[in-house]
Structure formats: C-alpha cells, structure tokens
C-alpha positions as CSV (number, residue, x, y, z in Angstrom):
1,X,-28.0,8.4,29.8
2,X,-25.8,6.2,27.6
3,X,-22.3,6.8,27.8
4,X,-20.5,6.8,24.2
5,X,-18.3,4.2,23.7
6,X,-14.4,5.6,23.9
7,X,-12.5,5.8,20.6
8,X,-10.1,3.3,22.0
9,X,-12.0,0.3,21.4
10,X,-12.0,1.4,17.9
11,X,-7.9,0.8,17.6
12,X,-6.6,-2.2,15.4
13,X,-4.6,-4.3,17.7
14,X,-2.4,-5.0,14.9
15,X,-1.5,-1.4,14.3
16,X,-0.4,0.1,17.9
17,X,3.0,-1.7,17.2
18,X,5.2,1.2,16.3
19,X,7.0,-0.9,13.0
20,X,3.0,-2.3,12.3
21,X,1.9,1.6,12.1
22,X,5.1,2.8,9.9
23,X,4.3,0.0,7.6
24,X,0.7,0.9,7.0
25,X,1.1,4.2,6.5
26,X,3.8,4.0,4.0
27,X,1.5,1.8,2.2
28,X,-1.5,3.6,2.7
29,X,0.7,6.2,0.6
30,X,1.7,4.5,-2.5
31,X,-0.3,1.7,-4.4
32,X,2.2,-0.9,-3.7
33,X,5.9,-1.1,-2.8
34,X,8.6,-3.5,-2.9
35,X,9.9,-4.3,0.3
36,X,13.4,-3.5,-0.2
37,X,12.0,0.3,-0.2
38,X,9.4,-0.4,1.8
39,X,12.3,-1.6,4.7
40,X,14.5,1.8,3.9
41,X,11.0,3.6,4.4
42,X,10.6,2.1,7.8
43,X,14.2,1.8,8.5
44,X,14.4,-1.9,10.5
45,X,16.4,-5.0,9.5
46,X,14.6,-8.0,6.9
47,X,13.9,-9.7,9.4
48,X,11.7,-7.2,11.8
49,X,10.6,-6.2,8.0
50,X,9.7,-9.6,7.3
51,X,8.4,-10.2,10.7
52,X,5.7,-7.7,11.0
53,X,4.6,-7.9,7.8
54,X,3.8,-11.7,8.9
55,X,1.7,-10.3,11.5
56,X,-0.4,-7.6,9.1
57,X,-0.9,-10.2,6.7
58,X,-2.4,-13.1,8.5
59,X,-5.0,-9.7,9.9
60,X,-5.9,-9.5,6.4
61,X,-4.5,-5.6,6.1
62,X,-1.8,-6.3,4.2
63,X,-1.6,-8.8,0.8
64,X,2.1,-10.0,-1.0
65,X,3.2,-10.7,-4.3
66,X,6.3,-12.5,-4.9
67,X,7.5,-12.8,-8.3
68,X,10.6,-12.8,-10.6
69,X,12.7,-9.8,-12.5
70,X,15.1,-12.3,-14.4
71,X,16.2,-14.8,-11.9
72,X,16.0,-12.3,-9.1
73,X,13.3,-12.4,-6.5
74,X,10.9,-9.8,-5.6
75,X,8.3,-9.3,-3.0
76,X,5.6,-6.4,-3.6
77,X,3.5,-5.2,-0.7
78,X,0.0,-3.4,-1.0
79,X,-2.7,-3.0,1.6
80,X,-5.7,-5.1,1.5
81,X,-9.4,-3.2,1.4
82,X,-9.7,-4.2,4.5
83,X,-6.5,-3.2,5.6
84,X,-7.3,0.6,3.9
85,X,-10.6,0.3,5.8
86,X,-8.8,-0.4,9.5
87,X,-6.6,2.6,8.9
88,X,-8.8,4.8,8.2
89,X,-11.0,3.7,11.3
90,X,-7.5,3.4,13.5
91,X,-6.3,7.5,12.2
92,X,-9.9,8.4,12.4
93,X,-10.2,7.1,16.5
94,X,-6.6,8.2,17.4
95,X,-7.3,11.8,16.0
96,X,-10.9,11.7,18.5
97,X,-8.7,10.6,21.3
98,X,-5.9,13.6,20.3
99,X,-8.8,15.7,19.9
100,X,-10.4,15.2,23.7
C-alpha cells in the first residue's frame, strides 16, 4: 500500500516567510501594484519591502517594472505565471493540511 505523499512537500519554500506570503497574496489580488502601496499593504519598511521582493523575484514568482512619471521613479510589481501557478499549489496544499 502506497502512502500518499503529505501536502507539505507541495509548499514553496519562498512563500512560508510571513512578509513573502503577504506579498503574494496582495498581488495575487490586483494585476499589478506599485510598491509604495504594495509596502502600506504589507506594512514593513523599503527595505524588508525591497528585500523580499529580491528574494520572490530571483524564484521567478514575482516580475518588476521600473519606469518614470516625469522625473520621478516608479517600481510596479506583478506576479509571474509561474508565481500565480505556485500560489495556487502553495493555498491549495496549506488548505489539505488545514483540512486533516
């Protein structure tokens, strides 16, 4: 008798960080945002902000854009497919864990 496998192993590593997970979800809800409301959203500092998304980007769930309004800058945030596709896996394994 085979044993399934434990919804655990289906978890993005890059999303059990608390900020990781607030980021990605607030993304998952809108198209795109820009990060200054993207960082009222989530409610850390730039730098933690700036940080994480670091992390979710070189994963390939999360792709900038940095351009210009006039001369200031502005950095828009979207998830990747990829990055829609792990967090739908990730919700869909933590609510089979909730769910045992």
């Amino acid at each position: 008798m085979t044993v399934p496998e434990h919804p655990r192993h289906r978890l993005a590593d890059s999303l059990t960080h608390p900020v990781r997970f607030s980021i990605v979800a607030g993304l998952a809800a809108a198209e795109s945002l820009d990060f200054k409301d993207l960082k009222e959203a989530v409610q850390v500092n730039d730098s933690t902000l700036s940080k994480q998304i670091s992390i979710l980007e070189a994963a390939g769930f999360v792709e900038v854009r940095k351009s210009f309004v006039g001369k200031l800058p502005r950095t828009s945030l979207k998830l990747s497919p990829g990055g829609r596709k792990a967090w739908a896996v990730h919700l869909e394994a933590l609510r089979e864990i909730a769910g045992q």
